[in-house]
C-alpha positions in Angstrom: -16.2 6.8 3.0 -12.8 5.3 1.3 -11.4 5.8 4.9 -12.9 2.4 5.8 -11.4 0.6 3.0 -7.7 2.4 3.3 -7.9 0.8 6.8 -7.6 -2.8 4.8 -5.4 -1.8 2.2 -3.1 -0.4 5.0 -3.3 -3.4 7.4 -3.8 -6.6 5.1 -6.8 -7.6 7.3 -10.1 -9.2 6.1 -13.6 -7.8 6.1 -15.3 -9.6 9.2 -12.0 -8.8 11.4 -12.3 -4.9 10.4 -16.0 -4.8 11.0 -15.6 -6.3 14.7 -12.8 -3.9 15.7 -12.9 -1.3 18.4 -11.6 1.7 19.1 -10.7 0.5 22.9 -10.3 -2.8 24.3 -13.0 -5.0 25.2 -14.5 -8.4 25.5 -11.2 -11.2 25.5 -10.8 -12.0 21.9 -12.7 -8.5 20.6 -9.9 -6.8 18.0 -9.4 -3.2 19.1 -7.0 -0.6 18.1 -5.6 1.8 20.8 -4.5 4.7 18.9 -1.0 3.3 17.8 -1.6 -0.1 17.8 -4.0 -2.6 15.9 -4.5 -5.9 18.2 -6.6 -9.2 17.0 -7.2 -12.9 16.7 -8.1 -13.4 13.4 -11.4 -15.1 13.1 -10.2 -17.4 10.3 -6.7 -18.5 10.9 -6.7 -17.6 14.8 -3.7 -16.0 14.1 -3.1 -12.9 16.3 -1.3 -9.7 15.2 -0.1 -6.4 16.6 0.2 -4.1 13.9 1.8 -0.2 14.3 -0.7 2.2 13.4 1.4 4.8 11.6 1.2 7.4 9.0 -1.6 8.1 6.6 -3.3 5.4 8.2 -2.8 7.0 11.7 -4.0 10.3 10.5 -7.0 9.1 9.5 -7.7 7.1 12.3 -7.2 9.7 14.7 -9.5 12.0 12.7 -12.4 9.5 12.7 -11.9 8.7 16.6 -12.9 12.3 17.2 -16.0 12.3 15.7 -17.1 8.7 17.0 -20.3 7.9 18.9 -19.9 4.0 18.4 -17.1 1.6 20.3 -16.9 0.1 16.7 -14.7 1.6 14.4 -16.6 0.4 11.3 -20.4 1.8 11.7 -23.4 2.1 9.6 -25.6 5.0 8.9 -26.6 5.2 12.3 -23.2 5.0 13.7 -24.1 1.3 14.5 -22.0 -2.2 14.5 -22.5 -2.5 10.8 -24.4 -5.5 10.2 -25.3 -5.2 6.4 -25.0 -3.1 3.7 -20.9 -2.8 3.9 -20.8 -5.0 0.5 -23.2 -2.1 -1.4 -20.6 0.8 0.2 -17.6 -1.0 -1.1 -19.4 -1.6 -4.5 -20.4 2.2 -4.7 -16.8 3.6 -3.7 -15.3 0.9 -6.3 -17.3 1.8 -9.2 -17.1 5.3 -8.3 -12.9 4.8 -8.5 -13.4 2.7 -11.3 -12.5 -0.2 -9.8 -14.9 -2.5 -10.8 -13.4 -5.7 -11.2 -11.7 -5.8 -7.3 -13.5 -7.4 -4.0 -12.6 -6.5 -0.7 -10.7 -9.6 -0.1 -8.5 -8.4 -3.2 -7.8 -5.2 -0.7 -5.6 -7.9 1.2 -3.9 -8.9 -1.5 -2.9 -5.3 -2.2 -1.3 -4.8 1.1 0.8 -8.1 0.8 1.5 -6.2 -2.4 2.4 -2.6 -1.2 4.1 -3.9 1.9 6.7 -6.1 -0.7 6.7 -3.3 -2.8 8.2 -1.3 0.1 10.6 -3.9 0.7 9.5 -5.8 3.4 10.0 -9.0 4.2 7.8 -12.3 3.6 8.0 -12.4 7.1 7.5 -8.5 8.2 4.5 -9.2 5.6 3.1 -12.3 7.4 3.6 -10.5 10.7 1.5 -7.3 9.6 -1.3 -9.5 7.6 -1.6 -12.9 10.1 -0.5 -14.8 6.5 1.7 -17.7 6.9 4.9 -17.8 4.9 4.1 -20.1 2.3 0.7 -18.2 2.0 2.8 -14.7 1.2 4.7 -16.0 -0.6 2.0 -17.8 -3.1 0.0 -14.7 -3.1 3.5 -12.8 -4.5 3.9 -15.5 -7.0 0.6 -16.3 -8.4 -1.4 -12.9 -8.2 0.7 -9.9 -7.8 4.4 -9.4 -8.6 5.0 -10.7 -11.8 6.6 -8.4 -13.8 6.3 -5.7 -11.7 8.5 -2.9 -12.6 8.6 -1.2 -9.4 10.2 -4.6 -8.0 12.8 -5.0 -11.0 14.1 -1.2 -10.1 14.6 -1.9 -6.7 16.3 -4.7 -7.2 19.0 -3.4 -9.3 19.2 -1.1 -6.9 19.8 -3.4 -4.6 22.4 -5.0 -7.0 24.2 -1.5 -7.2 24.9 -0.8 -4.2 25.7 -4.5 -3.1 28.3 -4.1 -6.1 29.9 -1.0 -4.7 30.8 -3.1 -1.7 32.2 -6.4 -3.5 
């Protein structure tokens, strides 16, 4: 279901992380999620985070936890530790949106997006993603915020208020 991939477009985190996360703590060095927190090392950088588990993303957390048989959060068919087929669910769900051109590592790229986008910082961004600075801020530049008009607006915004004051 699209749940799974909300849970990545939410948190900024990649594929193989998600699919080892549980819904209560385990094994040292096993990424969990406790109900209103997400904890993990990520398995490429090291880099650990401890990201809020709020809103929409909370919601339909709490909704899956309910209904789970599995300590994973991410299961397969079975309600198993999903050890293939995650690439063809993410293919059919893409196409089916008509999103055919993304990959799942692109989902990343959206939160760095979304969470700039809201106005966070490069370094609230790094913190919620594992990212280093320079990282967010290449992914900004080269990918993603380029003439965005969402940005430009708040930024004026920003500009007319800041004028008010001077």
């Amino acid at each position: 279901c699209p749940w799974r991939f909300f849970l990545a477009v939410w948190t900024g985190q990649r594929q193989g992380d998600l699919l080892r996360m549980l819904w209560n703590k385990g094994s040292d060095g096993e990424p969990y999620i406790d109900g209103d927190y997400m904890y993990l090392k990520q398995g490429k950088t090291s880099a650990y985070v401890k990201v809020p588990i709020i809103g929409p993303l909370k919601a339909a957390l709490d909704a899956e936890r309910e209904g789970a048989t599995s300590r994973y959060i991410l299961t397969g068919a079975r309600g198993e530790k999903w050890e293939s087929g995650f690439a063809s669910e993410f293919s059919e769900i893409k196409n089916k949106l008509g999103f055919t051109h993304l990959t799942f590592h692109d989902l990343r790229g959206t939160a760095v997006t979304r969470l700039a986008l809201a106005g966070c910082t490069e370094i609230e961004i790094a913190a919620v993603t594992g990212h280093s600075l320079a990282t967010v801020k290449a992914i900004l530049e080269a990918h993603y915020l380029g003439g965005n008009s969402a940005l430009a607006e708040q930024a004026m915004r920003k500009l007319e208020r800041w004028g008010k004051v001077a």
